[in-house]
C-alpha positions in Angstrom: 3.5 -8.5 -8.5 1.3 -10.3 -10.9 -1.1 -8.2 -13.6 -4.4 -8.2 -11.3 -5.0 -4.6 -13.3 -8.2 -4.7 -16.1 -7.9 -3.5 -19.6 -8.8 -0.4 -20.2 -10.7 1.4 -23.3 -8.9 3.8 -24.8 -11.3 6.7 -26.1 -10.2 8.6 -28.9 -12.0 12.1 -29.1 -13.1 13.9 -32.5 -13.5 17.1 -33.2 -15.1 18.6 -36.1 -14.4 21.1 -38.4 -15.9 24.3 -38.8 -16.7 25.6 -42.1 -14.6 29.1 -40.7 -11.7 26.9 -41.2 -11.8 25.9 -45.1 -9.1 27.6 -47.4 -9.0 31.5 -47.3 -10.3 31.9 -51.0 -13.7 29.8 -50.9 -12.7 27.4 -52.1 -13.6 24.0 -50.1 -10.9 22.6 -47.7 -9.1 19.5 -48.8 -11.8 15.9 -49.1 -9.9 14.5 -46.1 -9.7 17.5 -43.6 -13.3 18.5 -44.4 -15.0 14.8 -43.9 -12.7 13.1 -41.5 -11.4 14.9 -38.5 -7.5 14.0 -38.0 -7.0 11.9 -34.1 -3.6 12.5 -32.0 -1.5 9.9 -31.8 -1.4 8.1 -28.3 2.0 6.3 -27.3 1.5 6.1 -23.5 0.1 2.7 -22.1 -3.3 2.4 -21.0 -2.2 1.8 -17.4 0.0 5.3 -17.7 -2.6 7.0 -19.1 -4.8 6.4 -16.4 -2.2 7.8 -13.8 -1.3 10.5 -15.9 2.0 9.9 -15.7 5.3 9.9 -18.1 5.3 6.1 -20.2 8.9 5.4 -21.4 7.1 3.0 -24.1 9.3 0.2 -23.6 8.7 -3.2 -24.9 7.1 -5.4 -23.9 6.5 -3.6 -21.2 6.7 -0.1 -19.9 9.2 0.9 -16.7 6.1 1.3 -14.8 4.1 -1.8 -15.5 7.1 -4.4 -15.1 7.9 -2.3 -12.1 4.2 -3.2 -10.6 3.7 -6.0 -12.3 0.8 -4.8 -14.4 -0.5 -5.7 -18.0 0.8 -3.4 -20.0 -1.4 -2.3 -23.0 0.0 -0.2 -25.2 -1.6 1.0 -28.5 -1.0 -1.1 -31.1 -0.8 1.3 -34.2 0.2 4.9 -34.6 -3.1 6.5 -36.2 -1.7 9.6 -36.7 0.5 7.6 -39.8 -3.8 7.2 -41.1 -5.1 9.1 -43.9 -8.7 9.9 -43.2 -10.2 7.6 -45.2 -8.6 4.7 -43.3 -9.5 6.0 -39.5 -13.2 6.3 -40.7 -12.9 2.5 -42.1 -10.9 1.5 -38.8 -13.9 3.3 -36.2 -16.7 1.5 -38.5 -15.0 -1.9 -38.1 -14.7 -0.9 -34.0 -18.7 -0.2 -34.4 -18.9 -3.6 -36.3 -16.7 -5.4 -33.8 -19.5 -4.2 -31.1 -22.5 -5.2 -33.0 -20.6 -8.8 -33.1 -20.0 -9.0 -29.7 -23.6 -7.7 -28.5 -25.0 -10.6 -30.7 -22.7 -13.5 -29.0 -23.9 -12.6 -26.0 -27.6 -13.6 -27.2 -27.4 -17.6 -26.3 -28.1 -19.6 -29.2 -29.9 -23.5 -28.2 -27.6 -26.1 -27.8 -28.4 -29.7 -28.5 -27.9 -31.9 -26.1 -27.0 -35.7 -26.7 -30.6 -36.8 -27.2 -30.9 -34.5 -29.5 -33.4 -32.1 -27.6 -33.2 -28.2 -27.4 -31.9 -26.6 -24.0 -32.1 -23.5 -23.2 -28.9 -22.3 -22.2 -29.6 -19.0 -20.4 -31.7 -20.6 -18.2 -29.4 -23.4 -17.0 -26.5 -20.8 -17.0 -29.1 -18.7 -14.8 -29.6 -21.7 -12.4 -26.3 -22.2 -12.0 -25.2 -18.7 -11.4 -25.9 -19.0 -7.6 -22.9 -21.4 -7.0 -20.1 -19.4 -8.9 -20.0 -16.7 -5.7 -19.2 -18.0 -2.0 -22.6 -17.4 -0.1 -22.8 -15.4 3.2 -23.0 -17.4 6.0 -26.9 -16.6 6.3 -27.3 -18.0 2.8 -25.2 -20.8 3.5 -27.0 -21.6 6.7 -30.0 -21.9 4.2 -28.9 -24.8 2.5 -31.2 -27.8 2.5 -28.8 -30.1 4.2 -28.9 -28.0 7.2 -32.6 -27.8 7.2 -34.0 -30.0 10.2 -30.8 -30.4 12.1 -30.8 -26.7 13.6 -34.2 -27.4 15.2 -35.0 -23.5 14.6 -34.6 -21.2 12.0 -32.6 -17.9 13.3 -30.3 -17.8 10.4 -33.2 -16.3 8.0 -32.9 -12.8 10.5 -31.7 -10.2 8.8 -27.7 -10.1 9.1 -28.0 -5.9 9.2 -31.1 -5.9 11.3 -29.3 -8.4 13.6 -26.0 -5.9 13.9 -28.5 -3.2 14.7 -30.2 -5.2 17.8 -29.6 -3.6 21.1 -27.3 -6.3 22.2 -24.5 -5.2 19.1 -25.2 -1.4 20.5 -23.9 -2.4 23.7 -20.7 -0.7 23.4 -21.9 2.3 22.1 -22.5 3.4 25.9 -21.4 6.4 26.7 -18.4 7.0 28.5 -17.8 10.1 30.9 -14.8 11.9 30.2 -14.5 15.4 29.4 -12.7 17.6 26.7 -10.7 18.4 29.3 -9.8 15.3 31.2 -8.9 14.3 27.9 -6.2 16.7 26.6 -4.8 15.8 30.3 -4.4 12.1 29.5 -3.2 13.2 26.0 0.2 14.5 27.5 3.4 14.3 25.4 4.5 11.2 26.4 1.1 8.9 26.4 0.8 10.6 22.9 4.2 9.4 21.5 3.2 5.5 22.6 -0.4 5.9 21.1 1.4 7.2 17.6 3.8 4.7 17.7 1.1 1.9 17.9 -0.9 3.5 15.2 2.0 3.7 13.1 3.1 -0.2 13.7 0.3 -2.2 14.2 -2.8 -0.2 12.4 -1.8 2.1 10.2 0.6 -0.2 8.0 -2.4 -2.1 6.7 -3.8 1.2 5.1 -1.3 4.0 4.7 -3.4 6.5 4.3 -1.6 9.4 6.8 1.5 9.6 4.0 2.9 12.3 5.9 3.4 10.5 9.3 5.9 13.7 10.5 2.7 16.1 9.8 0.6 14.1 11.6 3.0 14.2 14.9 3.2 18.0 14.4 -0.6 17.8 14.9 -0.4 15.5 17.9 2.2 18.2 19.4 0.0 20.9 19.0 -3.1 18.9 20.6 -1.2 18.3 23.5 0.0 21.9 23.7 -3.2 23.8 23.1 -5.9 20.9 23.9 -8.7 19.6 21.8 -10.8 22.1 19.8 -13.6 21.5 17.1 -11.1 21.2 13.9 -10.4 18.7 11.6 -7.2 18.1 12.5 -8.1 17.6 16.5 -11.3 15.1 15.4 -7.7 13.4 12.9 -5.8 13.0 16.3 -8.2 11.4 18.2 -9.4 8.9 16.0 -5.6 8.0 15.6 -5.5 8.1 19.8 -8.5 5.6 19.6 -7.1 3.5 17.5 -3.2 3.4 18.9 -4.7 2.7 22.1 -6.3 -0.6 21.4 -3.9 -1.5 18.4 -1.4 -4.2 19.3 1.3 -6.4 17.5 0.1 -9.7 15.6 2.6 -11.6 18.1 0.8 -10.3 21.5 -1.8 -12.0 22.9 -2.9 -9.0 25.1 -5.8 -7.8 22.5 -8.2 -5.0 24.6 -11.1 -7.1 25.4 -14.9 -5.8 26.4 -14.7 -3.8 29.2 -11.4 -3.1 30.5 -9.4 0.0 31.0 -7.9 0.5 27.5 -11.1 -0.6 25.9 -13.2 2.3 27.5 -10.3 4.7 26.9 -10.0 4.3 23.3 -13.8 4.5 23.0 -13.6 8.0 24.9 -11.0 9.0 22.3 -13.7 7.9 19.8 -16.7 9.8 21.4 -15.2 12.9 21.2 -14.0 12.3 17.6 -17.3 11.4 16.5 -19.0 14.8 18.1 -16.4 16.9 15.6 -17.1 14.4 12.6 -20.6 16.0 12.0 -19.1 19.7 11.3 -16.8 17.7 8.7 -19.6 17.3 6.6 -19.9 21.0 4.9 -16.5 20.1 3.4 -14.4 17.5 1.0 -10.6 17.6 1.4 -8.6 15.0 2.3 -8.5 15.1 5.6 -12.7 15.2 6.0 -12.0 11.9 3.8 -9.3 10.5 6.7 -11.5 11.1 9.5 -14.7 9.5 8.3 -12.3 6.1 6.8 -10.7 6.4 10.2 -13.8 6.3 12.5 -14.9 3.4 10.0 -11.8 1.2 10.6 -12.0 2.2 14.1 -16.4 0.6 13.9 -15.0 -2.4 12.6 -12.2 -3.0 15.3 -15.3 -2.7 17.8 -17.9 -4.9 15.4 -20.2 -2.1 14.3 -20.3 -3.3 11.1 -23.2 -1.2 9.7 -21.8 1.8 11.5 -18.6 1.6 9.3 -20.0 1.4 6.1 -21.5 4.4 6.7 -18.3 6.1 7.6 -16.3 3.7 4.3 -19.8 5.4 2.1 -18.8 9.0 3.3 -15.4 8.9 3.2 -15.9 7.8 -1.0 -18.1 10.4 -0.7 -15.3 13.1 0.0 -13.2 11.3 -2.7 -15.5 12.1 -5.5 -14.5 15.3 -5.6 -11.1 15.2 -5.9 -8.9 16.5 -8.8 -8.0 13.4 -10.0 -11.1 11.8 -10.7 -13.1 14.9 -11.7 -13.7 16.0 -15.4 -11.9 18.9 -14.9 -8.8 17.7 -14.0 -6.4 17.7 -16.9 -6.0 15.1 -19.4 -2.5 13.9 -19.7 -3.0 11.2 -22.3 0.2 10.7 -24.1 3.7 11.2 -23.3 4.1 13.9 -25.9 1.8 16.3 -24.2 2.9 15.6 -21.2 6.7 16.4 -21.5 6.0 19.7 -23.4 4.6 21.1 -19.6 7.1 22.7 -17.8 5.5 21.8 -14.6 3.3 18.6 -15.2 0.6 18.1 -12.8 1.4 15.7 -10.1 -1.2 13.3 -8.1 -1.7 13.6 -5.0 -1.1 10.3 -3.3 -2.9 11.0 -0.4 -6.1 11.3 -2.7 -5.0 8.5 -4.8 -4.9 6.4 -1.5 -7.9 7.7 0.3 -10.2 6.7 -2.7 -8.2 3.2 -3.2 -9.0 2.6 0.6 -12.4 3.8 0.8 -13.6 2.3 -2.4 -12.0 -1.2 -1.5 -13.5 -0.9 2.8 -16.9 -0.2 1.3 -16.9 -2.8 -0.9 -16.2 -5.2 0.9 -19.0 -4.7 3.8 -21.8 -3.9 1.1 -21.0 -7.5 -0.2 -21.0 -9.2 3.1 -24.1 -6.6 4.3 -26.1 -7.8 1.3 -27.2 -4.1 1.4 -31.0 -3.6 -0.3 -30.5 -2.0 -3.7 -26.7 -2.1 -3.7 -26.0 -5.1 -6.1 -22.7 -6.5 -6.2 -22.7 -9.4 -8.7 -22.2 -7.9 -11.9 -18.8 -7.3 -13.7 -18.6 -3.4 -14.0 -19.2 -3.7 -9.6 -16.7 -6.5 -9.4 -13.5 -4.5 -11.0 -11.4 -2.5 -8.4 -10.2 1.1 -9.7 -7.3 0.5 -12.6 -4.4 2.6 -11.0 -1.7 2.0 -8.4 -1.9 4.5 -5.9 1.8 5.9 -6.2 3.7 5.6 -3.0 5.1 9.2 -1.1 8.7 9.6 -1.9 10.8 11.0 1.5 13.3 13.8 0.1 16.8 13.7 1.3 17.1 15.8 4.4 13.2 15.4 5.5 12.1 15.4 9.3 11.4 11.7 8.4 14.0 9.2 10.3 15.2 5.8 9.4 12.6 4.0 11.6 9.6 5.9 9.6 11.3 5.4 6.1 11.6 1.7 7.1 7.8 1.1 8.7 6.6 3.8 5.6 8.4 1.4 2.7 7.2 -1.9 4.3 3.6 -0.4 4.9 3.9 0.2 1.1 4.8 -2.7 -0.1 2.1 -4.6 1.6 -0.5 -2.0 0.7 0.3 -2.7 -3.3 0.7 -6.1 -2.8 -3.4 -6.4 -1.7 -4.4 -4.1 -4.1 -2.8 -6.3 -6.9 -4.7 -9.1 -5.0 -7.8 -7.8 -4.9 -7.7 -6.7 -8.8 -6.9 -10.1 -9.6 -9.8 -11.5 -7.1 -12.3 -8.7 -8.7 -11.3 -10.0 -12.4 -11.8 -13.8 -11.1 -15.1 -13.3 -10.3 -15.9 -10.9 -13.0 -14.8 -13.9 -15.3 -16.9 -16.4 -13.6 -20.2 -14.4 -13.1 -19.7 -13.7 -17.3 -18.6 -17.5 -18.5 -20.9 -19.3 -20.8 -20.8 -23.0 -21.7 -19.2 -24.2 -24.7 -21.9 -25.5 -26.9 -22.5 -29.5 -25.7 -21.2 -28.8 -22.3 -22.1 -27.9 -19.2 -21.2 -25.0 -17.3 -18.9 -26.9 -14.7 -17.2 -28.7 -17.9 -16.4 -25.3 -19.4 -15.5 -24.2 -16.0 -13.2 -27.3 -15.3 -11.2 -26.3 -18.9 -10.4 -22.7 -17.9 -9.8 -23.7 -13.8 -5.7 -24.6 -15.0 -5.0 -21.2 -16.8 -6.5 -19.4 -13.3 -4.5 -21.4 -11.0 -1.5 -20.2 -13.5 -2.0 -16.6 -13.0 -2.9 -17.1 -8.9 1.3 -19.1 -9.0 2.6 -16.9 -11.0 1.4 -13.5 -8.8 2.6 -15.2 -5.5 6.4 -16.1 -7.2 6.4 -12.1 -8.3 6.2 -11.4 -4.9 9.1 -8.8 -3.3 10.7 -10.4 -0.8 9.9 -8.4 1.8 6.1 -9.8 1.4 7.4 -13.0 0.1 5.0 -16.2 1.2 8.0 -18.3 0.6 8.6 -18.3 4.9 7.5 -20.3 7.6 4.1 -19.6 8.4 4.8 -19.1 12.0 7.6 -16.5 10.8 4.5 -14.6 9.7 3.7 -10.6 10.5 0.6 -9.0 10.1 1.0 -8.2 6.7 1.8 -11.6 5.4 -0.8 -13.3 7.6 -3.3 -10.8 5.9 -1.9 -11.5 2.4 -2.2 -15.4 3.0 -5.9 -14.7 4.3 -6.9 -12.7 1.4 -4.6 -15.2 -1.3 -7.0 -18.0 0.7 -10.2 -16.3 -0.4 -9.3 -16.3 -3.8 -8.8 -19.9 -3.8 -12.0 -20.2 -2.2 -13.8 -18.2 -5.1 -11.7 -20.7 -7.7 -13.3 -23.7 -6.3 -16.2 -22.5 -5.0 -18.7 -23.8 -8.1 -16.4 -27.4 -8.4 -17.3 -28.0 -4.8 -21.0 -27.0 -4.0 -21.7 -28.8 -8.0 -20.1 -31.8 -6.8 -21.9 -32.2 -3.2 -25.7 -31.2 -4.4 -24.8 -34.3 -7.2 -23.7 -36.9 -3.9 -26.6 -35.5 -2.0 -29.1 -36.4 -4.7 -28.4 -40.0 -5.3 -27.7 -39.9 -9.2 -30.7 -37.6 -10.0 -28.0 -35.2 -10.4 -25.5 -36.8 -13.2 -21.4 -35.2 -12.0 -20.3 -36.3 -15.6 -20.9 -38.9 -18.3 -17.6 -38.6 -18.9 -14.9 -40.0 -16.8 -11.7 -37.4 -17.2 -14.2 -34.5 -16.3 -15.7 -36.4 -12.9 -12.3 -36.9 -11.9 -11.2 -34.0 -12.2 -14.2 -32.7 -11.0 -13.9 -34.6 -7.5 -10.3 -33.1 -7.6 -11.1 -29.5 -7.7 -13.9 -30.4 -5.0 -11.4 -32.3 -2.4 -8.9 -28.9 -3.4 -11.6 -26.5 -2.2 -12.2 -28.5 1.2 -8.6 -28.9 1.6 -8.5 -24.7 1.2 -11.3 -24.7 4.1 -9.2 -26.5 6.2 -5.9 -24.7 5.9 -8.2 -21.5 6.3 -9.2 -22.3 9.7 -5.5 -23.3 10.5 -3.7 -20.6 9.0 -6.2 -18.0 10.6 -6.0 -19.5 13.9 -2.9 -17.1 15.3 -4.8 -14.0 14.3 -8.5 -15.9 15.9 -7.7 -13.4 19.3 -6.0 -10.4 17.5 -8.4 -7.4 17.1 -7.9 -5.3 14.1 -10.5 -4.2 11.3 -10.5 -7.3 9.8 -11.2 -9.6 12.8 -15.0 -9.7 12.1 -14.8 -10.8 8.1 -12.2 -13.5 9.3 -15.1 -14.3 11.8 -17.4 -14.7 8.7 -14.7 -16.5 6.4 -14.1 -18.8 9.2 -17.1 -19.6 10.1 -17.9 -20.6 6.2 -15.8 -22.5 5.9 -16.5 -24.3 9.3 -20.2 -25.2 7.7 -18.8 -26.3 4.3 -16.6 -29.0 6.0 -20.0 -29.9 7.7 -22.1 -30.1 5.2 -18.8 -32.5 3.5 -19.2 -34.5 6.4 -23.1 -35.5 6.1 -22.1 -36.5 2.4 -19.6 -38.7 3.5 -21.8 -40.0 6.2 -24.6 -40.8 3.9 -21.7 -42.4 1.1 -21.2 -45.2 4.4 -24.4 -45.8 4.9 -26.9 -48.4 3.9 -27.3 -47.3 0.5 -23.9 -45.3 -0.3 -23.5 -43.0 -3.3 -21.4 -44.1 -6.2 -19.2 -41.6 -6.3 -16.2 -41.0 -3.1 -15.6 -37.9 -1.7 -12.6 -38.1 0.7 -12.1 -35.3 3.7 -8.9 -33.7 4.7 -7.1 -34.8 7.8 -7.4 -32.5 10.7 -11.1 -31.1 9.4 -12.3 -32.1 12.9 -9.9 -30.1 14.5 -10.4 -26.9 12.5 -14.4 -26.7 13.1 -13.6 -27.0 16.3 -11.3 -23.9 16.2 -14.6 -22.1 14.1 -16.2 -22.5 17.2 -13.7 -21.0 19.7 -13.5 -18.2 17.7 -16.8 -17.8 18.1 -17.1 -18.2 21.7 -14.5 -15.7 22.2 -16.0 -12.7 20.2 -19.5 -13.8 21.1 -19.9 -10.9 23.8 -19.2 -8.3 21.2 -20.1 -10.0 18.1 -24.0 -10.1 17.7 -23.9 -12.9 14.5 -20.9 -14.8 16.7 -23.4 -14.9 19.4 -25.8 -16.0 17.1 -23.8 -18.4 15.2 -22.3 -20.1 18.1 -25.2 -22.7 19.0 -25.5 -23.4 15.5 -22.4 -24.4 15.5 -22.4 -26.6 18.4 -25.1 -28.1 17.1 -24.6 -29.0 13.8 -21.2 -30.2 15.1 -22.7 -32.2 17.6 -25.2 -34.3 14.8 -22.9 -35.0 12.6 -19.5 -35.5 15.0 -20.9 -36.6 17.8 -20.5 -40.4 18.8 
């Protein structure tokens, strides 16, 4: 896998010397030991430092790192080879390096070609709002829009709108007792609701790395029923969520309603009752349970209601070993071979807080939570470690159908964390660029798009092969038709700014000027075409997951359904380019953009009933389609 991994600071500690410690007969200690504390060296990598782990220091990359397909940054100079006198020179030059970089940051003017001052932070500040895709709220904001909904329900709150009694319409209960329950949950049913978790929800986040524990447990529900433990509130989350998961290729997803639907919400009901007494503690099951019931929310559209669960699972995570202070520090690979038994990370934790810090991101953005801000570059960067995968000993309970589902669920786990590290750094890049002096933002933009685009080509060819995207698309499984969703959105962030730049300068009949220059307005119109071109094989790349119901059905909703309104808003530029008084520059649409809208809104139809901003989002659709397609 590509390098999708951030650099990371290495902090060197000092100590200083007590005067106890000079030379036993009073006289002073050496000039160097008294003034200028001597550092250890460190020969691990900064990516095996972080996981504590044994670094082979090969060059140019470690075992681990070309393994993963990390950066591998590895200290550059031995200080321990220093005398004093050099380490002190070599931290005041780091202080001075600091002081230089704080004071770039401070814009100076630029002159533009009339010879007049601009101030650059402000236009960078103007601009800032098209570097990020918008919600679709915010898109639906856009002034093109603005007279062809007829009214205005897009400025309603997205989480007050998930809150509205019609989204709580599921949370009905349902009657069925403890103990009608652990009748249902006989040994058989429970073997085909732990084979469903296993295939179809749990090998999109591994998080149960001990799947023959977790049938013990199941065993020992059915044999003594359902009490108030953790591991009983564990079971029947999984119960809820085997008995409406399905395989990508089925078609018979659990709809509103039906018999399977109201069981698995049962299951839920009861696990939600024991989640409260979970609360007084933070181990790693607590942590499974509350991620659990959150992917379990987003499966049934409670949006809101799983970030909650995503927040408290991260919650039980910050308490673990790992990423406590008092965990050891295993820093270099010195100290760490002279342990006779080295501490070992827990990859259940590791995964847990991987999972939980990834889920909750990703709803806070899309919630636009009050006082949660997510567009700044320490928010944007995902955790720098690799969760390291369970190892199955020789002779363990495990059989070959577990190893087999356990190594692919692995491999496709990785894989979209490397993606989303990559994604993170992308937009941490763009929210932090600043124009070259003389140019604009987009130019300096449009110089840097080739050397992103080269890092997106080269992480898909480092792909394994068991998540290679090198197959036909309708050979696709789950995982790969997550992977290609997710590898989608990053092109969407790439050519987000190129596109939304390009259309507000066609909308505003040469008040906005694309260029003076005719290499950067081509190109410019390229990378614009690109990112419609992206919309478009969105909407038809998503279109055999549009009925599958999983946790990540609703943000597909949301992706989908931005990308339906971009190509819309294309389309009224185009229109106004043809008529009477057409704009000077061309913008051309892909084929089949028709088409795909019209997919957006089937999607929509069909989760409108359990969807509240589908619901709301349909007849916007329809309409805007209608004024601008219509004949």
């Amino acid at each position: 896998m590509s390098s999708s991994s951030h650099t990371l600071m290495t902090d060197f500690g000092e100590t200083a010397i007590p005067s106890s410690e000079r030379s036993g007969n009073g006289r002073p200690a050496p000039r160097g030991r008294a003034a200028y504390p001597r550092r250890r060296a460190v020969k691990a990598c900064q990516t095996c430092r972080a996981r504590r782990t044994k670094c082979d220091n090969a060059k140019p990359s470690c075992s681990f790192c070309l393994k993963v397909g990390a950066q591998c940054v590895q200290s550059s100079v031995d200080l321990s080879s220093f005398d004093p006198a050099s380490l002190r020179i070599l931290e005041r030059l780091d202080e001075l390096e600091e002081v230089v970089k704080a004071t770039a940051n401070q814009e100076e003017p630029a002159v533009s070609a009339a010879g007049d001052y601009v101030n650059v932070s402000i236009a960078v500040d103007e601009e800032k709002g098209n570097l990020s895709p918008g919600t679709v709220e915010e898109v639906l904001q856009w002034p093109c829009f603005q007279g062809l909904l007829g009214t205005q329900p897009y400025q309603k709150n997205l989480l007050s709108m998930l809150r509205s009694p019609t989204a709580a319409s599921t949370s009905s209960t349902v009657g069925s007792s403890p103990a009608s329950i652990a009748y249902e949950l006989e040994p058989r049913t429970m073997n085909t609701l732990l084979d469903n978790f296993f295939q179809y929800c749990h090998v999109k986040n591994p998080i149960l790395t001990n799947e023959p524990a977790v049938r013990r447990m199941a065993v020992e529900l059915c044999l003594h029923g359902v009490d108030w433990s953790a591991q009983s509130c564990l079971i029947l989350l999984v119960c809820a969520l085997g008995t409406i998961s399905t395989s990508f290729e089925s078609s018979g997803s659990a709809s509103l309603g039906d018999a399977r639907f109201l069981r698995s919400l049962s299951y839920f009901q009861h696990a939600q009752k024991r989640l409260g007494s979970l609360m007084d503690t933070a181990g790693v099951i607590e942590a499974q349970c509350m991620f659990l019931a959150g992917v379990y929310s987003m499966c049934i559209f409670r949006i809101s209601s799983a970030w909650r669960y995503f927040s408290q699972a991260l919650a039980c995570c910050q308490e673990f070993e790992f990423i406590t202070n008092d965990a050891p520090e295993w820093s270099d690979t010195e100290a760490f071979e002279t342990q006779q038994n080295p501490p070992q990370l827990s990859t259940a934790e590791q995964v847990m807080y991987w999972s939980s810090w990834k889920s909750e991101r990703e709803n806070r953005k899309e919630l636009k939570l009050h006082d949660f801000e997510w567009l700044s570059e320490k928010k944007l960067l995902y955790p720098s470690f690799f969760p390291t995968p369970p190892q199955i000993l020789p002779g363990s309970e495990a059989d070959e159908l577990q190893v087999e589902r356990q190594s692919k669920s692995w491999y496709f786990y990785l894989t979209e964390i490397s993606l989303h590290r990559l994604a993170a750094r992308t937009a941490a890049e763009l929210m932090n660029v600043r124009p070259l002096q003389g140019t604009s933002l987009i130019e300096t933009l449009i110089g840097n798009v080739s050397d992103r685009e080269g890092e997106i080509e080269q992480w898909v060819r480092s792909l394994a092969p068991i998540v290679s995207l090198d197959t036909a698309y309708d050979e696709d499984d789950v995982a790969k038709f997550v992977i290609r969703g997710h590898l989608i959105n990053l092109y969407e962030l790439l050519y987000w700014p190129f596109l939304v730049t390009y259309l507000e300068a066609l909308e505003s009949n040469g008040s906005k000027s694309i260029s003076n220059k005719v290499a950067v307005a081509a190109r410019h119109r390229e990378l614009a075409e690109l990112a419609l071109f992206k919309h478009v094989e969105r909407l038809q790349r998503n279109r055999p997951g549009f009925y599958h119901r999983h946790h990540g059905t609703w943000f597909m909703i949301r992706t989908c359904t931005r990308s339906a309104l971009v190509l819309l808003r294309a389309a009224l530029v185009v229109h106004q380019q043809s008529g009477p008084s057409p704009s000077r520059s061309n913008l051309t649409l892909p084929n089949d953009w028709q088409q795909a809208v019209l997919g957006a809104i089937e999607l929509n139809r069909h989760w409108a009933e359990e969807a509240v901003d589908a619901q709301e989002r349909l007849p916007q659709l329809e309409r805007l389609w209608h004024r601008v397609c219509a004949p």
